[in-house]
C-alpha positions in Angstrom: 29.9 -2.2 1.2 27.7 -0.3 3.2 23.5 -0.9 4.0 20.8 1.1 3.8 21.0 3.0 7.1 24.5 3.8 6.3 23.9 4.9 2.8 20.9 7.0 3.3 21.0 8.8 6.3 17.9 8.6 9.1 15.2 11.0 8.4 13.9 13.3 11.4 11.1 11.9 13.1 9.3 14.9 11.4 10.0 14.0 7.9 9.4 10.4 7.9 6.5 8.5 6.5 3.5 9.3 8.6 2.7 5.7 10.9 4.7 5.7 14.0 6.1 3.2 14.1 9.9 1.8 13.1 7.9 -0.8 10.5 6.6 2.3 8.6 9.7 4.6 9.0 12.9 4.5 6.6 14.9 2.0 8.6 13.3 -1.4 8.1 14.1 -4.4 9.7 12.6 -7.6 11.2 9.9 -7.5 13.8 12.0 -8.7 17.2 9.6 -11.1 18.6 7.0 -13.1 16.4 3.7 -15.3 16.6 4.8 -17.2 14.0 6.6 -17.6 10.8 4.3 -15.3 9.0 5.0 -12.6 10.8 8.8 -12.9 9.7 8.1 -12.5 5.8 9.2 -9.3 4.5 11.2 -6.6 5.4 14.6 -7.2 4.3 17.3 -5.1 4.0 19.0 -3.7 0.9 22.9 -3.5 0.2 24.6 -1.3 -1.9 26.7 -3.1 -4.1 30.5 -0.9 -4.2 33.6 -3.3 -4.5 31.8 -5.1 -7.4 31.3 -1.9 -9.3 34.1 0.1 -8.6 35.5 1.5 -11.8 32.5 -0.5 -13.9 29.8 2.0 -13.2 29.8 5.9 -14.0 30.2 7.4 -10.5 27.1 9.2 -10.8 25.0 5.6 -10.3 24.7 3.6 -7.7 23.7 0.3 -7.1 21.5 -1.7 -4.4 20.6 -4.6 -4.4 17.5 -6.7 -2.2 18.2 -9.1 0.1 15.4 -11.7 -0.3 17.6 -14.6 0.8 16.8 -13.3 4.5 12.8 -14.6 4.1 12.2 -17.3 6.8 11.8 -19.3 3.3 14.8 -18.4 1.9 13.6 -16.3 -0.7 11.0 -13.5 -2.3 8.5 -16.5 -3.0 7.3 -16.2 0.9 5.8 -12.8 -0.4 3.2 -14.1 -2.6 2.4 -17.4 -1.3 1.6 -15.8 2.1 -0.8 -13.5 0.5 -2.0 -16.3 -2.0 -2.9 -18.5 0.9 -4.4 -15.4 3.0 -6.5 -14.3 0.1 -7.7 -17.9 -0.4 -8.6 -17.8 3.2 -10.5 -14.8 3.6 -12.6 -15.9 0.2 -13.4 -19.5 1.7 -11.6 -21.0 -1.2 -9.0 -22.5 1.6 -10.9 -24.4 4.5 -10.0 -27.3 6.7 -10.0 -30.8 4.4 -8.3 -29.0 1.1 -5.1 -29.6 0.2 -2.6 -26.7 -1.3 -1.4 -27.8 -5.0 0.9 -25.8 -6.6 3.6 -26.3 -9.9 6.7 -24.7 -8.8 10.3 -24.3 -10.0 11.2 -24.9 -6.1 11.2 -21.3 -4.3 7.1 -21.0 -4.2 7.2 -24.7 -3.5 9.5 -24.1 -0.6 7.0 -21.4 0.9 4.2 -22.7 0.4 5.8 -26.1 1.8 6.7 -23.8 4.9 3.6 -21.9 5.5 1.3 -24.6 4.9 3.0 -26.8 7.6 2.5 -23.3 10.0 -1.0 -23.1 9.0 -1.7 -27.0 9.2 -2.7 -27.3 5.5 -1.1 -30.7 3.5 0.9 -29.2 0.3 1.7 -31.4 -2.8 4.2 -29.5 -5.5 4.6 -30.5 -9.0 8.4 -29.6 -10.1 10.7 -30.7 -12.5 12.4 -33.4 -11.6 15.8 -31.5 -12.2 15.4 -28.9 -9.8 18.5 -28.7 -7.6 18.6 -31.6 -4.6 19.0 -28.8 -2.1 14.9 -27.7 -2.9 13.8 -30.9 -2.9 15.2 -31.7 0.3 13.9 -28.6 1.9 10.3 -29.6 0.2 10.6 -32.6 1.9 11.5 -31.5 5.5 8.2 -29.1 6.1 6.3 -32.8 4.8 5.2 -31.5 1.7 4.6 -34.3 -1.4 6.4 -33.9 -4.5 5.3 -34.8 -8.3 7.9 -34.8 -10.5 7.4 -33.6 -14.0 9.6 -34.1 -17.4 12.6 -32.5 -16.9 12.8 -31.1 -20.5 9.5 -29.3 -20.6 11.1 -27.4 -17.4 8.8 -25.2 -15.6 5.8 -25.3 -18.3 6.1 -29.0 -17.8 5.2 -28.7 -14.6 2.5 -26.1 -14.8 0.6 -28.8 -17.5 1.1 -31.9 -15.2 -0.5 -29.7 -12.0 -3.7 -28.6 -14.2 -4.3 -32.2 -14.8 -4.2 -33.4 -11.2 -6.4 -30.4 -11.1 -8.9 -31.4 -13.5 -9.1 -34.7 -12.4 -10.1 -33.9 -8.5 -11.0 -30.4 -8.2 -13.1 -30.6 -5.0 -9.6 -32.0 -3.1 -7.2 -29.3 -4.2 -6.5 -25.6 -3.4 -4.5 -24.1 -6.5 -2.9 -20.7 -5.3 -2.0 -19.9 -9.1 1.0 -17.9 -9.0 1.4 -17.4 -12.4 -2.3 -16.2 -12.6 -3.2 -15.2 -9.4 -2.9 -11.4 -9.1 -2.7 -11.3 -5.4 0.9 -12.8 -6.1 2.0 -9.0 -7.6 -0.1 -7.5 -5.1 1.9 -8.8 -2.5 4.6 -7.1 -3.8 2.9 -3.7 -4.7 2.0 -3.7 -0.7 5.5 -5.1 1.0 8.3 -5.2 -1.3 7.7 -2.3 -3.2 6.8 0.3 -0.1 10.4 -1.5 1.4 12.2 0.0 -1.1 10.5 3.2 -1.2 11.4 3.4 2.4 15.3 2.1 2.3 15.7 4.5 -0.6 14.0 7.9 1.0 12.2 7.8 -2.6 15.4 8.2 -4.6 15.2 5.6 -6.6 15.0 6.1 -10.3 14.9 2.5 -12.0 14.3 -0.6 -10.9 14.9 -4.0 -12.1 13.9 -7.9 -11.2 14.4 -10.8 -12.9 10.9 -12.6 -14.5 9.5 -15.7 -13.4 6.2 -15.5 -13.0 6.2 -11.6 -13.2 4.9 -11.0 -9.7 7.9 -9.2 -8.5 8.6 -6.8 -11.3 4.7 -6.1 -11.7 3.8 -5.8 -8.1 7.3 -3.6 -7.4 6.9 -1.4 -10.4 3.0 -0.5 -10.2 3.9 0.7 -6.3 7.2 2.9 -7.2 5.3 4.6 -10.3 2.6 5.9 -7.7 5.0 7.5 -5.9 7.2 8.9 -9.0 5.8 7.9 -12.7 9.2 8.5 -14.1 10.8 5.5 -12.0 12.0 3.0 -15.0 10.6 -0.3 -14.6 13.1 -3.1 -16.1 12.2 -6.6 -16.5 15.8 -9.1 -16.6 15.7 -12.5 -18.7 17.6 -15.0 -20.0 18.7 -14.2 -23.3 17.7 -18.5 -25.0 15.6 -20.4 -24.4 17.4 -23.3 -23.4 19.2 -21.4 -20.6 20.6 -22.6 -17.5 18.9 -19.9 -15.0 16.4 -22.0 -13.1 13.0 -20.2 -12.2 13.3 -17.5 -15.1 11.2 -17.5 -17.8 12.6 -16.7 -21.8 9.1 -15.3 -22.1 8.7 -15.7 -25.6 9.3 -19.4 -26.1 7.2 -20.0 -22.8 3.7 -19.7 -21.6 3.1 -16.3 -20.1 2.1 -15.9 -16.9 -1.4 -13.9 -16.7 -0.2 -11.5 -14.2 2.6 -10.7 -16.7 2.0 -7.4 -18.6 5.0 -6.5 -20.6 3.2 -3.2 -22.2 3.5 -1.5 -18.1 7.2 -2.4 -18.3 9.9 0.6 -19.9 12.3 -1.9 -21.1 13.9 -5.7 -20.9 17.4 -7.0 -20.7 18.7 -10.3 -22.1 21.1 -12.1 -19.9 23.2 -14.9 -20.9 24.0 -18.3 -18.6 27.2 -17.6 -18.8 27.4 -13.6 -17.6 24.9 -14.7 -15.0 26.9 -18.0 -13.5 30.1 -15.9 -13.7 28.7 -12.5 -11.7 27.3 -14.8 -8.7 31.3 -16.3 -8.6 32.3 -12.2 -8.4 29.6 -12.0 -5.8 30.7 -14.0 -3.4 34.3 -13.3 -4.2 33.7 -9.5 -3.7 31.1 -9.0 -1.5 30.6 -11.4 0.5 27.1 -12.2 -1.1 26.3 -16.1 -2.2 23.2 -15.9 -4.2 21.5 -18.0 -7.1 21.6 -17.8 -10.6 18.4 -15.5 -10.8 20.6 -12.4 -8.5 23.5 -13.0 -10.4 21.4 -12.0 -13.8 20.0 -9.6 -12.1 23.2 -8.0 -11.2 24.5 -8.5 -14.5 21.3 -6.1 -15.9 22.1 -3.7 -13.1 25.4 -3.2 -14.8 24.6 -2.9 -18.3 22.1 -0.5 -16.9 24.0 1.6 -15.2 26.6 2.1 -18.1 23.6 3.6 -20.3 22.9 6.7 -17.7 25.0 8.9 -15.8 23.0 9.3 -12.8 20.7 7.3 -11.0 19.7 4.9 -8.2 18.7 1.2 -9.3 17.5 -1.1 -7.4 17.5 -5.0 -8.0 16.3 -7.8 -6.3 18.3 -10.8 -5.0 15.5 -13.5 -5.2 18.0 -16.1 -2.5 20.9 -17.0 -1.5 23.1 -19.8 -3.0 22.7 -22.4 -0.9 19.8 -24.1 -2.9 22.1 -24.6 -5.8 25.3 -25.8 -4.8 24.8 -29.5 -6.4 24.0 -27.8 -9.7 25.8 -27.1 -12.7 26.4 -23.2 -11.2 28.9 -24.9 -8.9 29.7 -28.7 -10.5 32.5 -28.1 -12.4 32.5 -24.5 -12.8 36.4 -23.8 -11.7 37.4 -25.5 -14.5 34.2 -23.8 -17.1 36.0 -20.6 -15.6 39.3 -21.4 -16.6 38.5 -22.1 -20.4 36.0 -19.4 -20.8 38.5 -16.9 -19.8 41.5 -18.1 -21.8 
């Protein structure tokens, strides 16, 4: 395995993106002293993935994946809420006396859980009540509140029962609006998307992220086509839906986000429960990586990818790490799944 730094070598200080400073130059890393947890959201490192591909891939490719696991929340989600909640300040729709209300499938829950306890905003969530014990827990600990919504209406469940509580008390709520709220992809189009610019010295060629609410592929993908238009923009989802890939959306048996636009995107890639579970057991056997469902569909489209070109740089995104999901069906059980699906 090897990181960014290794894999693409430092650029003379004349060569490298005009700013100064090491946050603007190819290497990126975390700032070494902070204010507060804000200021510890973003830049994370990207890996390229080699013992996992070797002999799957055409040599020509390569592979690299996003570390969003090393957010202060745990995931990509800190991204958007902190510029959800930052927008909503600047434009007086946050102030002292509201409370932050969000539906979530746990990972915005978790930041917004996080940064509203930095900013000294009260949070309530509205989740399925099936979401792994691991996110509620974490919910919990940063004193958010938690509604629990019908665990078979999954994440559209939730975002009907939060409109209500919206509806009925409007003056007492602040509603970031991920799904709708376009400062959730803009967050990405300025921080993720300039990242990977960076790590890559612009030699990327296609990228891919898994859909949710769309903010990551939409933000991600408007940035890298202003630098090159021919970057391929590749949305990843489950291939039913009645999948087992919490936080992803089967887009056409759900209700689309607003900020999703699937006529900017160049392509989609199904992914099954099964190819996705398996690949985040191959991750953490091979690499060293223990991620959530989400990465290992991601990874999975990475690979199918990669066998329909013979040269190229992808990029992906690892939304988190595994941790959140170890009392979950991914890991309950799944020696045993293993061993009958591969008789």
């Amino acid at each position: 395995m090897a990181t960014t730094s290794q894999s693409f070598p430092r650029l003379p200080a004349d060569a490298r993106p005009s700013g100064g400073s090491t946050r603007a130059g190819v290497e990126v890393a975390p700032i070494a002293r902070a204010q507060s947890v804000l200021d510890l959201v973003g830049n994370t490192p990207i890996l390229e993935i080699r013992r996992l591909t070797e002999g799957l891939i055409p040599r020509g490719v390569r592979i690299f994946a996003k570390l969003e696991g090393f957010n202060p929340g745990g995931s990509v989600k800190d991204r958007p809420a902190k510029n959800m909640l930052e927008v909503g300040i600047a434009e007086g729709k946050l102030k002292p006396g509201k409370v932050i209300l969000e539906s979530t499938s746990g990972n915005t829950g978790i930041a917004l859980a996080m940064l509203g306890a930095t900013l000294g905003y009260p949070v309530e969530l509205v989740m399925a009540s099936n979401v792994s014990r691991e996110r509620k827990k974490i919910i919990q600990a940063f004193g958010a509140a938690i509604h629990y919504s019908d665990p078979q209406e999954g994440s559209d469940g939730a975002i009907i029962m939060c409109r209500q509580m919206l509806e009925q008390n409007p003056d007492r709520f602040f509603k970031p609006d991920q799904y709708n709220n376009e400062a959730n992809s803009l967050a990405h189009f300025k921080t993720t998307g300039p990242e990977i610019w960076r790590q890559t010295r612009g030699e990327v060629t296609h990228f891919l992220a898994a859909i949710g609410t769309g903010g990551t592929v939409m933000g991600v993908g408007r940035f890298l086509k202003t630098q090159n238009r021919n970057v391929q923009v590749i949305a990843v989802e489950p291939d039913d839906p009645f999948h087992g890939l919490e936080g992803l959306k089967h887009m056409a048996s759900s209700i689309v986000p607003g900020i999703y636009h699937e006529n900017q995107l160049d392509g989609k890639i199904p992914v099954s429960t099964e190819d996705a579970y398996e690949m985040v057991y191959r991750l953490a056997e091979t690499e060293g990586l223990l991620v959530g469902q989400s990465s290992g569909a991601a990874m999975v489209a990475a690979i199918k990818l990669a066998n329909s070109i013979r040269h190229g740089t992808i990029v992906t995104v690892f939304s988190d790490f595994g941790d959140k999901y170890l009392s979950t069906n991914l890991w309950i059980g799944w020696q045993e799944w293993r061993l009958k699906r591969n008789k």
